[in-house]
N, C-alpha and C positions, 0 to 999 in steps of 0.2 A: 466516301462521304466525309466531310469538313467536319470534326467536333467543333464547336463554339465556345465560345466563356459559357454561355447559359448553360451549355449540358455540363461542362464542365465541373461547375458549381451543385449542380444540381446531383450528379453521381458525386461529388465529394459529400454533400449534406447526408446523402443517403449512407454512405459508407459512414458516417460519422454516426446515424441515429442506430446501426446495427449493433455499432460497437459498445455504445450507450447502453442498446435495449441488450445484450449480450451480456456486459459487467452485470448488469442486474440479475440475467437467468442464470447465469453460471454461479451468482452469488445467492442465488435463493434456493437453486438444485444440486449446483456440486457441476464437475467435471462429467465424469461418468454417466449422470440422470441425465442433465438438459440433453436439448436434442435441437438441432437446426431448425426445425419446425416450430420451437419452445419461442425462438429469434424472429425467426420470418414471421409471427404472429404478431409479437408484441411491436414489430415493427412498422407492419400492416401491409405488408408486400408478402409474395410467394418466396418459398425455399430457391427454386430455380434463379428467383431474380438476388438470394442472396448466396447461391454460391456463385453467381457475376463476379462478386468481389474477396467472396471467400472461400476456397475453394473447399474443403473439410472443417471439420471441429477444431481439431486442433491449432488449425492456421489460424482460426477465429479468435480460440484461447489464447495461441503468443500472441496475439497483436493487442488482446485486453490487456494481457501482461506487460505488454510493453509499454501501451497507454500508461499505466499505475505506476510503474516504475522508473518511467521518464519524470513523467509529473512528480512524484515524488521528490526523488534529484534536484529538477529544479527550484522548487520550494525549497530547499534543505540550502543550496548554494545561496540563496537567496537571504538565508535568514543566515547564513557565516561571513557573508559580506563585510570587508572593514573590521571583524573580530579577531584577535591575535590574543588573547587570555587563553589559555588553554579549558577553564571551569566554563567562562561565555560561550564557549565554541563547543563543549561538549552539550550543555543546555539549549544551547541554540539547536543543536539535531533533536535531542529527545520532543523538543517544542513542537519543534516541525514534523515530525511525527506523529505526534498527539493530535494536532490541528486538522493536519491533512487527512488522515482517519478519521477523525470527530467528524470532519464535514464531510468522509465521502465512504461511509459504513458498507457501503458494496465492497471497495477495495480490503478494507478488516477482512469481512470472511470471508473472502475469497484466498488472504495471505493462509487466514485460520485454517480454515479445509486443505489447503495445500498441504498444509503443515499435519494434517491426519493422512491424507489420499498422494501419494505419493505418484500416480501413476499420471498424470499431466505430465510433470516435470522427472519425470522418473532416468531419463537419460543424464541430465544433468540441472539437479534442484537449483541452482541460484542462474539460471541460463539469463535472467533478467535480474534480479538481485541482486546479482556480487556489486555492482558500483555501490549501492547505498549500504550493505555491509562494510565494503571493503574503505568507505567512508570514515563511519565510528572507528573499525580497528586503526588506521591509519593515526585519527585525531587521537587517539589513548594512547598510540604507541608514541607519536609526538611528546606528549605530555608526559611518557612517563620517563621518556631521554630527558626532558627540562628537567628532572623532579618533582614535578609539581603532582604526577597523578602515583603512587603504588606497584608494586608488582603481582598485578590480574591479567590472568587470563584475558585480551579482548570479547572472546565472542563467548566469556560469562555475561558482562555486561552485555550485550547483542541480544543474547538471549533473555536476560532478567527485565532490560530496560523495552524490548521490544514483545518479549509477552505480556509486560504489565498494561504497555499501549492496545493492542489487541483485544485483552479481555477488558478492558475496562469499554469499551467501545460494542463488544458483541455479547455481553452479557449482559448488558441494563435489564435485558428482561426475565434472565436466565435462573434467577431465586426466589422464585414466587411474589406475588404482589403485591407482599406489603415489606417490601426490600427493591422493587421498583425505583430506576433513577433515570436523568435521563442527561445521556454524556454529552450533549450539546449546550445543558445548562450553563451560561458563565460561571455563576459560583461552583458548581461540582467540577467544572474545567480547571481553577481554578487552585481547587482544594486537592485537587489530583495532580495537577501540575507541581505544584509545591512536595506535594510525597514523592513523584518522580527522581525534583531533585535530590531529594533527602534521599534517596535510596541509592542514586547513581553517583553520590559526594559519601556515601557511607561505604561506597565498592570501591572508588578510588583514593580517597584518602590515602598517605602515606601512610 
C-alpha cells in the first residue's frame, strides 16, 4: 500500500504531539514514575498506537532529550552570531539559556530531575548535552588564551551559571507564597539577567 503526503503528515503531526505531551509527563513525574500510558492519554490515542513510533520508555525519553537539546544549541548559535568579544559571546550563552528555559519550564525540570535521578542517563550523563556544555567550556577556554577571561575551572561556571538558570525557572513557586515570583515576568527576567551577568563577569574576571 502507497503511503501519501496525507498519511505522511499526518503520522509526522502525531509523532510530534507524543513528544510534546511526553516533555510535559516526564517533566511533571520524573523518568521512573511516568508510564507510556501517562503519554497515550494525554495524547488521546492508545499505548499500542504509541509504541507505532516508540518503541519503549526510554526511546521516548532520548528523543525528548534530544528535541531540548537540539533546540537549545540552536538558539544558543543563534544568539553568537557575528559576536567575537569574548564578555558578548559568553553573555550571549547564558541569555540564551535563560530565555529558552523561561519559555519552555518542562525542559528545566526535566534537566533538574536528571540532575537528582540519574538513572535515564545513567550509561552516559551528557549523551545529549555535551554539545552545549562543551559550548561554554570551549568560549572560557578561548577567552581565557586572549586574556581577557581568569584562570577558572570551566565547568565551575557550567555549573554556577547553569544551576542559577535552572532554579531560578523551577522554584518560582518553591518558597511559599508570599516569596512567590513568576520567571517569565519581563522585569524579574530582567533583574535576573543582570545578576547572571554579575555573577558570571565576577567568575571570570582576571
Amino acid at each position: 500500500m502507497r503511503t501519501t503526503k496525507a498519511t505522511m503528515m499526518r503520522g509526522e503531526a502525531t509523532r510530534r504531539a507524543i513528544l510534546d505531551a511526553a516533555e510535559h509527563v516526564f517533566a511533571e513525574l520524573g523518568f521512573s514514575t511516568a508510564r507510556l500510558e501517562d503519554v497515550a492519554a494525554a495524547v488521546g490515542i492508545r499505548r499500542a498506537s504509541l509504541v507505532y513510533y516508540f518503541r519503549g520508555k526510554q526511546e521516548l525519553y532520548d528523543a525528548v532529550e534530544t528535541g531540548i537539546f537540539a533546540d537549545l544549541q540552536k538558539e544558543t548559535e543563534q544568539r553568537l552570531a557575528g559576536l567575537t568579544d569574548p564578555w558578548e559571546r559568553i553573555n550571549a550563552v547564558i541569555d540564551s539559556w535563560l530565555d529558552f528555559m523561561v519559555a519552555r519550564p518542562t525542559a528545566a525540570r526535566i534537566i533538574t530531575r536528571n540532575i537528582a535521578d540519574i538513572t535515564p542517563r545513567a550509561s552516559n550523563p551528557v549523551e545529549f548535552s555535551e554539545t552545549t556544555v562543551a559550548m561554554l567550556e570551549a568560549l572560557i577556554t578561548e577567552g581565557q588564551a586572549a586574556g581577557a577571561f581568569g584562570p577558572i575551572r570551566p565547568l565551575h561556571v557550567v555549573n554556577i551559571a547553569g544551576a542559577g538558570v535552572l532554579q531560578f525557572v523551577c522554584n518560582a513557586r518553591q518558597f511559599g507564597r508570599e516569596r512567590t515570583y513568576c520567571p517569565d515576568d519581563p522585569d524579574e527576567i530582567a533583574t535576573y539577567r543582570q545578576l547572571l551577568h554579575k555573577v558570571t563577569r565576577t567568575l571570570l574576571e582576571p
